[in-house]
C-alpha positions as CSV (number, residue, x, y, z in Angstrom):
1,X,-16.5,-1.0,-8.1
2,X,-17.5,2.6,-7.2
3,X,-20.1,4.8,-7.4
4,X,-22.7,7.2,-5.0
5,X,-23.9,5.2,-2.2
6,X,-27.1,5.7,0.7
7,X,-30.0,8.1,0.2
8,X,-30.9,11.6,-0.9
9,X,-30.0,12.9,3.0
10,X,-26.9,11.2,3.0
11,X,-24.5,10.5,-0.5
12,X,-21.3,9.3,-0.1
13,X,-19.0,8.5,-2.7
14,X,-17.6,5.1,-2.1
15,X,-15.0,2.2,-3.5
16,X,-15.4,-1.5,-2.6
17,X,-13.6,-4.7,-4.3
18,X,-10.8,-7.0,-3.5
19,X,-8.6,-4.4,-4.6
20,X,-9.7,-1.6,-1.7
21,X,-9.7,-4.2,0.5
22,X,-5.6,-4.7,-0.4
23,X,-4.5,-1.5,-0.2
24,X,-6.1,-1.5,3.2
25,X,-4.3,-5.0,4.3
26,X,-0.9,-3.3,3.0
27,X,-1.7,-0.1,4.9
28,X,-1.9,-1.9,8.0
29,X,0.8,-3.9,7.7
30,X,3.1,-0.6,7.4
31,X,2.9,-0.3,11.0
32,X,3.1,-3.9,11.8
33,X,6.7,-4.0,9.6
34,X,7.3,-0.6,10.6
35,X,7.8,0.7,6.9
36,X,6.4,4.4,5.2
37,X,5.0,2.3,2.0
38,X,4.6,-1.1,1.1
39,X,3.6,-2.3,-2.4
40,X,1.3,-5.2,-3.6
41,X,3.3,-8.3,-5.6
42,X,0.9,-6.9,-8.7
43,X,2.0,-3.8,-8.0
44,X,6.2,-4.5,-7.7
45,X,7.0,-7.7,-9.6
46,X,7.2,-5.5,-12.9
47,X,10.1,-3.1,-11.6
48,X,11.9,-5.6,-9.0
49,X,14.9,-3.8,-9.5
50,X,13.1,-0.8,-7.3
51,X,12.0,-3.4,-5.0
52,X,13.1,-5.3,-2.1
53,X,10.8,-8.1,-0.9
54,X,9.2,-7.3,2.8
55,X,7.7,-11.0,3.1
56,X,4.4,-13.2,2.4
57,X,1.6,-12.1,5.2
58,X,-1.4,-13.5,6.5
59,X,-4.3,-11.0,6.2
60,X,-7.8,-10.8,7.3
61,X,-9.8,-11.6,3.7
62,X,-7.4,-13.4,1.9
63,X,-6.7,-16.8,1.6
64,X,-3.3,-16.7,0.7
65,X,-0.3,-15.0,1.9
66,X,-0.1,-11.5,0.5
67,X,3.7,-10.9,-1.1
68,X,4.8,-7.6,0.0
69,X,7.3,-5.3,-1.3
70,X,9.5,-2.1,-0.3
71,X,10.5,0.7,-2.8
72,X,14.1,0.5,-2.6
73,X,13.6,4.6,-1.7
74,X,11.7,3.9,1.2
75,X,13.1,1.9,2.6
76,X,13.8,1.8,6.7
77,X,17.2,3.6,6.6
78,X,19.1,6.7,7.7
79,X,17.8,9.5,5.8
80,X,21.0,10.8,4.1
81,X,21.2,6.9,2.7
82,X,17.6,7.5,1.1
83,X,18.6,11.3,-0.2
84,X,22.1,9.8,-1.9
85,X,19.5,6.9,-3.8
86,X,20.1,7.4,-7.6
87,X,16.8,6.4,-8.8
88,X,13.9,8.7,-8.3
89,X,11.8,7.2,-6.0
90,X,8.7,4.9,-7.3
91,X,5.9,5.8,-4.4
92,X,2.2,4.1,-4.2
93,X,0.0,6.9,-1.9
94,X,-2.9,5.4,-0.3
95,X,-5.5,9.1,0.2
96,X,-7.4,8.5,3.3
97,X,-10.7,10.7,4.3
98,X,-10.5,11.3,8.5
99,X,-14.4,11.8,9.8
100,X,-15.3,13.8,13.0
């Protein structure tokens, strides 16, 4: 769900459901598994050919493991190993507003 949210002095534009709430379990696990981008099971079970699997994790919100995936491109590796890849690289971006 989204939509404007608070009063006349203060509108902010906001996006809550068990999907936000995802992205923001697999943004935190890329530090915790020390990987650029991870991608949701929904997300990477169609292309698993671009994917290698990253594990099942316990998150906060969830009760069930959340399957996590790796873009093949991303991947923790040297960097000329990532720029030689022959598939162009399939990349999930997660847009994050910082506030004062």
């Amino acid at each position: 769900m989204y939509g404007n949210v608070g009063t006349d002095e203060r509108l902010d534009f906001t996006v809550i459901g068990r999907a936000v709430n995802e992205a923001a379990r697999l943004q935190g696990l890329t530090k915790q598994l020390g990987q650029p981008v991870l991608a949701s099971a929904s997300f990477a079970e169609p292309f698993l050919e671009r994917f290698d699997f990253a594990g099942a994790h316990a998150v906060a919100g969830f009760d069930h493991m959340l399957k996590t995936y790796v873009p093949r491109s991303c991947a923790a590796s040297p960097p000329d190993v990532q720029a030689r890849s022959p598939e162009p690289p399939l990349m999930i971006w997660i847009a994050t507003k910082k506030r004062p």
